[in-house]
C-alpha positions in Angstrom: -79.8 41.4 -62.3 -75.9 42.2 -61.8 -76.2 42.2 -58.3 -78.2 39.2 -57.9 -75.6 37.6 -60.6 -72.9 38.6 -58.3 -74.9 37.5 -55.0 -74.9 34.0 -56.5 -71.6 33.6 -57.8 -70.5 34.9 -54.3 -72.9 31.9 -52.5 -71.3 29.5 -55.0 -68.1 30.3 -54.2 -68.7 30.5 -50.1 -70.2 27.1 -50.5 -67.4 25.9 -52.5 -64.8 27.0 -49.8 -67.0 27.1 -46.6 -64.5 26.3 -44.1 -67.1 25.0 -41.4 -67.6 21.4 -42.5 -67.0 19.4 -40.3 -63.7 17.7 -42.0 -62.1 21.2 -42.2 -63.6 22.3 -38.1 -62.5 18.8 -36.5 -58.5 19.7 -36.6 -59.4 23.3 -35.6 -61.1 22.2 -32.5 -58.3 20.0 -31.5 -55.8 22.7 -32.3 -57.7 25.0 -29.8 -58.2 22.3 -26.7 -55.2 20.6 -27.6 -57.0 17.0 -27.2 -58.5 14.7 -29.5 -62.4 15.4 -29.8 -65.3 13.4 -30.8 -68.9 14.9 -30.7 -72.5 13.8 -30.0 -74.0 16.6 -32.5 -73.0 18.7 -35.4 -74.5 21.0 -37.6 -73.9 24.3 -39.4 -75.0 28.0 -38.8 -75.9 30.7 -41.6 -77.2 34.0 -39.8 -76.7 36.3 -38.9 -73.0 34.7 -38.9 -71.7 31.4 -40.9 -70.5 29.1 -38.1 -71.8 26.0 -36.9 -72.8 24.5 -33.3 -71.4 21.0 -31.8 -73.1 19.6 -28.9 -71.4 16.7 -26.4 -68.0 17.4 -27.1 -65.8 14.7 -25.2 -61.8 15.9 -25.3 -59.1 13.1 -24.9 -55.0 13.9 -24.5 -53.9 10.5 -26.1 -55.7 7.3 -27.3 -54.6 5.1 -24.6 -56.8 2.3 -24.2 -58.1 2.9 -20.5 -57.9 6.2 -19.6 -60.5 8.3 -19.0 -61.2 11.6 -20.6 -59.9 14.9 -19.2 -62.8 17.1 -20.3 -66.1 17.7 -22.0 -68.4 20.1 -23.1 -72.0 21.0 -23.0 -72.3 23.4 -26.2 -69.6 25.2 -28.6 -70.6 27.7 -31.0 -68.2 28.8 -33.7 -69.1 32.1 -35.7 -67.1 33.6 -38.5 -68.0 36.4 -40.6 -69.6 36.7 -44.0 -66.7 39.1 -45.3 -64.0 36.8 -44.0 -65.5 34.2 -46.0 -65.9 35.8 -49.3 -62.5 36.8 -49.0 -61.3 33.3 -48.3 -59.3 34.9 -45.1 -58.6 32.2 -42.2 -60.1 34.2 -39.1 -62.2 32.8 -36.8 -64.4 35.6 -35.6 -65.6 33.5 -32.0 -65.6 30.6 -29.8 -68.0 30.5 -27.4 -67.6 27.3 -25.1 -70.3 26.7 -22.6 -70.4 23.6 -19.6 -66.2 23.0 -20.2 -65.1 20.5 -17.5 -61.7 19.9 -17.3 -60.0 17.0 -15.3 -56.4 16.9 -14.5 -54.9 13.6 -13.0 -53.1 13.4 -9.7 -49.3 14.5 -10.0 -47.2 12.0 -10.7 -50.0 9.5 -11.6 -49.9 6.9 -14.6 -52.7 8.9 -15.8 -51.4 12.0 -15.8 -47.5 11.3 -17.1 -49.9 9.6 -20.4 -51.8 12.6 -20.4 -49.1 15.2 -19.7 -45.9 13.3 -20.5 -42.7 15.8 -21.1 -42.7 18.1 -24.5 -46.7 18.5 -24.1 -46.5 21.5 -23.8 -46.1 22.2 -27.6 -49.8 21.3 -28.0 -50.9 23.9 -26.0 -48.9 26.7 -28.4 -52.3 27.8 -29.9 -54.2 27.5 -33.5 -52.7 28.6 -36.4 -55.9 30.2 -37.4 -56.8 34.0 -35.7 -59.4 33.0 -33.0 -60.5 37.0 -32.5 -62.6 35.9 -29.3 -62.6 32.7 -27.2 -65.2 32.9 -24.7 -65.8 30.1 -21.6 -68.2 30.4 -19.9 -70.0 28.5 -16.7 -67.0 26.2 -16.6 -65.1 23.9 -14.1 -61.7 22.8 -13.7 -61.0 19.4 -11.0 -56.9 19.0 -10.4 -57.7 15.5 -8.5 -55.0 14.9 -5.5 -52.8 12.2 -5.0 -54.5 10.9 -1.4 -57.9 11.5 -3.2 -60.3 13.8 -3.2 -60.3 17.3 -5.7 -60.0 20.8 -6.0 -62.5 21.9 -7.7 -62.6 25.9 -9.5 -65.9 27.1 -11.2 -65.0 29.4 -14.2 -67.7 31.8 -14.7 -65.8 33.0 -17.5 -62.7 33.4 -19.2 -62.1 35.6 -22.1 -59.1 35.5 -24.5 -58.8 37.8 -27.9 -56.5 37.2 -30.5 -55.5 34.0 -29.8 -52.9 32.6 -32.1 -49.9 30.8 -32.0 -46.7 32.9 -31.4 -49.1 35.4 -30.1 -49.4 37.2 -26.7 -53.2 36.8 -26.0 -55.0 39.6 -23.3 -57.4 37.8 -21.1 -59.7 38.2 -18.1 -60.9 35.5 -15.5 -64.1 35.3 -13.1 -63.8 32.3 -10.8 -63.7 30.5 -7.6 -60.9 29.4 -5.8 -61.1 26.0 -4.5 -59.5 25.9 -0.9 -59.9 28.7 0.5 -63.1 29.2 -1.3 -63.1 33.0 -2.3 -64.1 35.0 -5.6 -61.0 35.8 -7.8 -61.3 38.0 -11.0 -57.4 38.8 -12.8 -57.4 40.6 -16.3 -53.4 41.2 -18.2 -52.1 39.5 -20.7 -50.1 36.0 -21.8 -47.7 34.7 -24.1 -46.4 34.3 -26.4 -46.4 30.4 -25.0 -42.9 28.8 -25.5 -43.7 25.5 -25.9 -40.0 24.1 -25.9 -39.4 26.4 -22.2 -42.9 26.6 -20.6 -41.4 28.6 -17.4 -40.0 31.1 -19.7 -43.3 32.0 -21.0 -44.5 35.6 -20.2 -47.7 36.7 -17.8 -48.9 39.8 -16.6 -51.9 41.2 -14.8 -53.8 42.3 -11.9 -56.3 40.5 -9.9 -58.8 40.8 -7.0 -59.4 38.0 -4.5 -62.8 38.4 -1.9 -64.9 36.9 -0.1 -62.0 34.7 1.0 -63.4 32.0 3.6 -60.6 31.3 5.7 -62.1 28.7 7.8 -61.1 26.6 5.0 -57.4 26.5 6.3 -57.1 24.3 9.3 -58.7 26.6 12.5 -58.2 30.0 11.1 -61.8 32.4 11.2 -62.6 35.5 9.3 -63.4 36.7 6.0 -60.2 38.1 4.0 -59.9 40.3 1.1 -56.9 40.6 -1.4 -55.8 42.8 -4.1 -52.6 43.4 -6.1 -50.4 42.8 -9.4 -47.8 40.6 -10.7 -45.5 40.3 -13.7 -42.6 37.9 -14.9 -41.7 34.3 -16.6 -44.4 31.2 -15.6 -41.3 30.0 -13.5 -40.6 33.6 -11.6 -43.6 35.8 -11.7 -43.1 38.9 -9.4 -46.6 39.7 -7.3 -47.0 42.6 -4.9 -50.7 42.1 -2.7 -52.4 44.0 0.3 -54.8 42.1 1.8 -57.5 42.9 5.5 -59.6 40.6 7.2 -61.8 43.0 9.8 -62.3 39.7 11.8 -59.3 37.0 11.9 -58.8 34.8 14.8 -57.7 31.3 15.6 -60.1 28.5 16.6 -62.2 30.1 19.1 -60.1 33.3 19.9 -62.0 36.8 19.8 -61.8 38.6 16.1 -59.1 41.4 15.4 -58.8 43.7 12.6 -55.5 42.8 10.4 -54.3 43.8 7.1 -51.1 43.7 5.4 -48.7 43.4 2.1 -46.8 40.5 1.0 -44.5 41.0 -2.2 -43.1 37.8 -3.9 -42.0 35.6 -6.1 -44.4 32.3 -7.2 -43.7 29.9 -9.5 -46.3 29.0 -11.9 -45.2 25.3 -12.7 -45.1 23.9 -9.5 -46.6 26.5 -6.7 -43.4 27.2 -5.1 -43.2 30.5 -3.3 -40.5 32.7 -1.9 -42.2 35.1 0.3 -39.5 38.1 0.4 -41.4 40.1 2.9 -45.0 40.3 4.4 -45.8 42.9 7.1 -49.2 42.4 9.0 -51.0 44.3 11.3 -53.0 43.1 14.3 -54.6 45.9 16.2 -51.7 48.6 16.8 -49.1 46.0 16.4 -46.7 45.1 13.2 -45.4 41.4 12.4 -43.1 41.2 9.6 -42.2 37.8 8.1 -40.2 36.6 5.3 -39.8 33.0 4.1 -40.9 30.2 1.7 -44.3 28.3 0.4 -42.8 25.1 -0.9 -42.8 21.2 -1.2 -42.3 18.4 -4.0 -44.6 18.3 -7.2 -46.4 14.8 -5.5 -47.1 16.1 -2.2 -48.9 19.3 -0.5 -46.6 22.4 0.2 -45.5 23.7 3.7 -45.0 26.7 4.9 -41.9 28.6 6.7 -41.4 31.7 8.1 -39.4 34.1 10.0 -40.9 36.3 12.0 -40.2 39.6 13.6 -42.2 42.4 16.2 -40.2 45.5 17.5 -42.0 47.5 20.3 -45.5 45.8 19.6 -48.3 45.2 21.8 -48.7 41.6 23.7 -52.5 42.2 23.9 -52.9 42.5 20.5 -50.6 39.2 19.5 -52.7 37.0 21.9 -55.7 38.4 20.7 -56.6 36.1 18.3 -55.9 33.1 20.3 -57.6 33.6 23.2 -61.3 33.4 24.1 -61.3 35.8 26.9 -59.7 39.1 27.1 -55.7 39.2 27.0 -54.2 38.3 30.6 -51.4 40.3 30.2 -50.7 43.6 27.9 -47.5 45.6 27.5 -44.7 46.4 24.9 -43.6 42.9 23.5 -40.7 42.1 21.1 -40.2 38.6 19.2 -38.2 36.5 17.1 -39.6 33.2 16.1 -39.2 30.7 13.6 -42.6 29.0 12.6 -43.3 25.8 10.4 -46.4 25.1 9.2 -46.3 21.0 8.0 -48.8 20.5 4.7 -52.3 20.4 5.0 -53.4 16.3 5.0 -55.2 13.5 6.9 -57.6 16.5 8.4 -54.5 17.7 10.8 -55.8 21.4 12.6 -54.1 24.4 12.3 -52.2 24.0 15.5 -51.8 20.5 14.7 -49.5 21.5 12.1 -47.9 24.5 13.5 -44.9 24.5 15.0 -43.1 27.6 16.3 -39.4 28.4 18.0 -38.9 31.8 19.5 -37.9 34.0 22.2 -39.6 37.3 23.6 -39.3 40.2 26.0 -42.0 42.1 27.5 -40.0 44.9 29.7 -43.1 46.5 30.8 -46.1 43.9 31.1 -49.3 44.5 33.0 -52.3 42.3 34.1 -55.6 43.4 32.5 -57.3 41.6 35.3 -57.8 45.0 38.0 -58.2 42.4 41.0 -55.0 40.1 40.0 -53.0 43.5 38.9 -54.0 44.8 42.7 -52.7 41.4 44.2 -49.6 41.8 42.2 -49.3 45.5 43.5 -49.6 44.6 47.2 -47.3 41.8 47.3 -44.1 43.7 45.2 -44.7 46.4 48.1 -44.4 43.5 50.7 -41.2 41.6 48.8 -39.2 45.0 49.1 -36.8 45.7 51.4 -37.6 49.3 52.2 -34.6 51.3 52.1 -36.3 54.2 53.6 -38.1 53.6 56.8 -40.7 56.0 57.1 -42.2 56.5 60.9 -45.3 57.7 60.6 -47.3 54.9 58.3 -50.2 57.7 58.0 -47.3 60.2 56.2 -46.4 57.1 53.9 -49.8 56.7 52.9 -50.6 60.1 52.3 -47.1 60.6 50.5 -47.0 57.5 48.8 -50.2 56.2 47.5 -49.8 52.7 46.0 -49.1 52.8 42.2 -50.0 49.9 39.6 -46.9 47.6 39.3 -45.5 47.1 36.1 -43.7 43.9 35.4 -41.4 42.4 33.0 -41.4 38.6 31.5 -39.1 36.8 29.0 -38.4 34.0 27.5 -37.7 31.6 25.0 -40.6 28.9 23.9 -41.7 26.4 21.3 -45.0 25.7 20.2 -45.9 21.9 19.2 -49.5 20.3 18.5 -51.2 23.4 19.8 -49.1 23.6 22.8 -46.4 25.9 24.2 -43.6 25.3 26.0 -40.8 26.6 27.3 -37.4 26.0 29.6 -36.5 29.4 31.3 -39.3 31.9 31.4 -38.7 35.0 33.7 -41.4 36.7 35.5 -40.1 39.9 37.4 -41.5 43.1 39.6 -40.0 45.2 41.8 -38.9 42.9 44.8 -39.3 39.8 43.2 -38.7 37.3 39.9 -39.8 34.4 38.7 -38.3 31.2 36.7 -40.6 29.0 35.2 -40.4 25.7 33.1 -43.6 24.1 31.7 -46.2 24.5 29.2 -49.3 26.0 28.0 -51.9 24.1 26.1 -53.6 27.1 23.8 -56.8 25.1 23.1 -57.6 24.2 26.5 -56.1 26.9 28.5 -54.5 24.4 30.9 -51.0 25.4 32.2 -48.8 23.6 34.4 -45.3 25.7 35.3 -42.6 25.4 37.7 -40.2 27.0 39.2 -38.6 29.8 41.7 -39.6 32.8 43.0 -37.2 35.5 44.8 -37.7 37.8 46.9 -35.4 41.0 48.3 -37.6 40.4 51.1 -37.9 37.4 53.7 -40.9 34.8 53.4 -42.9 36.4 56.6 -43.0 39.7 54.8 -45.6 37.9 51.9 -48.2 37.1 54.4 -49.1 39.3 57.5 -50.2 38.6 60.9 -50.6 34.5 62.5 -49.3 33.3 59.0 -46.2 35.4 59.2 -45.5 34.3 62.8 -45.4 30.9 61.3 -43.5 31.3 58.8 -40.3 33.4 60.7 -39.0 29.7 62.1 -38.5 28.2 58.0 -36.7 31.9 57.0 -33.1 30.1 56.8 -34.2 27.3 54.9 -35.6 30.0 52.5 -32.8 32.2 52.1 -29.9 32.2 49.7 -26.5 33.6 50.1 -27.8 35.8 52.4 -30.7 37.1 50.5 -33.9 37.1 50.2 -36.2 34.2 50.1 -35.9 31.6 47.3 -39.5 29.6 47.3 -40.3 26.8 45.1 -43.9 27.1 43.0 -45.7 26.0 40.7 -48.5 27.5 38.7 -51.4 24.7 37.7 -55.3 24.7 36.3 -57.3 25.8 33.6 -59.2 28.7 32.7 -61.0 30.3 35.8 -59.0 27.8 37.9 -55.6 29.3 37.9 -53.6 28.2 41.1 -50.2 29.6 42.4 -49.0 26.9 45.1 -45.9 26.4 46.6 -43.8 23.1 45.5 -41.6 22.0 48.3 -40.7 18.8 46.2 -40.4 20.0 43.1 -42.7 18.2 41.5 -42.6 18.4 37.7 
């Protein structure tokens, strides 16, 4: 009898405090989403833990007439515990949120200054009541963009313990990225939220990125993968990644391997980024880049970056661009500045690149064995031999012919998907090259100009009825007493190449 006596008086008092009515729940809820809520259904829970479940949860920012909601919910289940209860304690032992959808207006909207207008951010400071476990599940989050349209992130879940206001919460979140899609899963901790200096507030963690599509960024191919940490205020957290994609290329270029590191400093509030250095590897070859991720709050952000190769491989740089295999290869350094203008009105990838540089290949060779032969046999015929030999059967015994190895610089731009440039120099032994034209990277179509010189006279780049020919136009040719000075121009596409001489110069 006691302990049913006791059992009783323990019900009565639970019931005469039982903090899930819905009078004493309503203000919890809209302490936790920081909205103003109204529900389709309502009723309480008793086992195994006292709680209740509210179905059709609609959540508001502000009651102006007009606006739409920002959010809803398909089922929330609140549990306490029976301890908690009979010792009147205000802890909230779970929140379990299932079918949250969350819509943020455009920046800089009328919708979203009501929504969001400046100080807000005290509403989001947390409950004054211990939530031990908040638990989202199967959720979605749409940031709408100002020129219409949405990026869209499905939450599978996101966990937060202790939450409380003043109180640095740990979490961990399994979701989608919206553009490019990929799977990213981050666990640390957050907070305490200072609501009167949001970018001050504290965030830590580490996080894994996969399965990153990245033909969901203009005309880039491959699947990437991403790993790292990061640590500092919302306005200045520190990240260090490493990141590969076994298969990266550029519209219709072949795949390469790359991988790399980036370390950096993002901030939270507005998506600015100061990249402070990235190093990436294609093939054998290392780019390193530094530079900035940034625009206005209203507007997409664009991209800028300076980038650097020492004593890397020109095979492996034009890779990625290139349908067919490389048509040169050879020790290549680079400087370049390259722009990349915000993603909008469907621009491409090379649309919106733009790229100012210079290069030097000192040592370049043709991949192509019949066009590297061609090469080889006319530097042997623009020499001037310095040591006749007499006996032609000696020199070819003596002297067998040797690949040539070339050199080529320059300084070009890229713009709309083409390149370009106003002094590109082509040199082999016995002869050089200036060139002015262009390059069009997703046609292949070139069309370059210029002057080639020779130590040698013209007759000596043609042999027999040709060179007889050619001996009466050797003056008009020659230069300052050299050798011959003949104006060219390289024309065609892919598989179409032509090397022609351009008595006019045509440009």
């Amino acid at each position: 009898m006691p302990v049913i006596a006791l059992l009783a008086a323990g019900v009565y008092l639970a019931d005469q405090h039982w903090p899930f009515r819905y009078r004493n729940v309503h203000p919890l809820l809209e302490q936790v989403f920081a909205s103003r809520i109204t529900v389709s259904d309502y009723h309480r829970i008793y086992f195994p833990h006292p709680g209740f479940v509210a179905k059709g949860l609609t959540l508001r920012r502000n009651s102006v007439p007009g606006l739409p909601p920002i959010g809803s919910t398909e089922d929330l289940i609140v549990q306490g515990s029976w301890l908690d209860l009979l010792l009147f304690s205000r802890h909230i032992r779970l929140v379990d949120v299932k079918g949250l959808h969350i819509v943020i207006p455009p920046v800089g909207s009328k919708e979203n200054r009501e929504d969001f207008p400046a100080g807000s951010s005290v509403d989001f400071s947390g409950p004054s009541t211990t939530v031990e476990e908040l638990y989202i599940h199967d959720a979605a989050l749409d940031i709408m963009r100002v020129n219409g349209g949405k990026y869209t992130f499905p939450i599978r879940q996101l966990i937060m313990r202790g939450v409380q206001k003043g109180q640095a919460v740990p979490y961990f979140v399994d979701m989608q990225n919206a553009s490019p899609t990929g799977h990213i899963q981050a666990t640390g901790r957050f907070g305490p939220l200072v609501a009167t200096n949001l970018g001050s507030t504290h965030v830590s963690g580490t996080f894994t990125f996969t399965q990153v599509n990245l033909s969901g960024i203009g005309e880039l191919r491959g699947m990437l993968s991403a790993n790292g940490h990061f640590t500092g205020a919302l306005s200045a957290i520190e990240a260090y990644a490493t990141a590969e994609a076994p298969d990266f290329a550029v519209n219709k270029g072949r795949p390469i391997a790359v991988h790399g590191s980036a370390q950096c400093t993002v901030n939270a509030l507005n998506g600015n980024t100061v990249l402070h250095e990235i190093k990436g590897t294609l093939g054998d070859t290392t780019v390193s880049a530094a530079g900035t991720v940034a625009g206005t709050p209203n507007a997409p952000k664009a991209t800028d970056l300076d980038l650097t190769v020492t004593r890397g491989r020109a095979q492996d740089l034009l890779h990625p661009f290139l349908e067919d295999r490389p048509p040169i290869a050879g020790v290549v350094s680079l400087k370049a500045h390259a722009h990349l203008t915000p993603q909008q009105n469907h621009a491409k990838f090379l649309q919106r690149l733009s790229v100012d540089g210079g290069f030097h290949l000192p040592d370049e060779r043709v991949n192509d064995p019949a066009k590297e032969k061609t090469l080889t046999e006319f530097s042997e015929r623009a020499q001037v031999s310095k040591h006749p030999v007499t006996n032609p059967a000696i020199e070819a015994e003596d002297s067998p012919p040797l690949d040539v190895l070339s050199s080529l610089e320059g300084q070009v731009k890229i713009r709309d998907g083409v390149v370009s440039t106003r002094w590109l120099t082509f040199s082999l032994p016995g002869a050089s090259v200036n060139l002015n034209g262009s390059y069009n990277l997703s046609s292949g179509n070139v069309h370059l100009v210029g002057n080639l010189k020779m130590d040698s006279d013209i007759s000596h780049v043609t042999t027999g009825f040709k060179s007889l020919l050619l001996k009466p136009l050797i003056p008009f040719f020659k230069k300052d007493n050299a050798g011959a000075n003949i104006p060219i121009a390289i024309t065609g596409g892919p598989n179409d190449y032509k090397v022609s001489q351009n008595l006019l110069h045509k440009k």
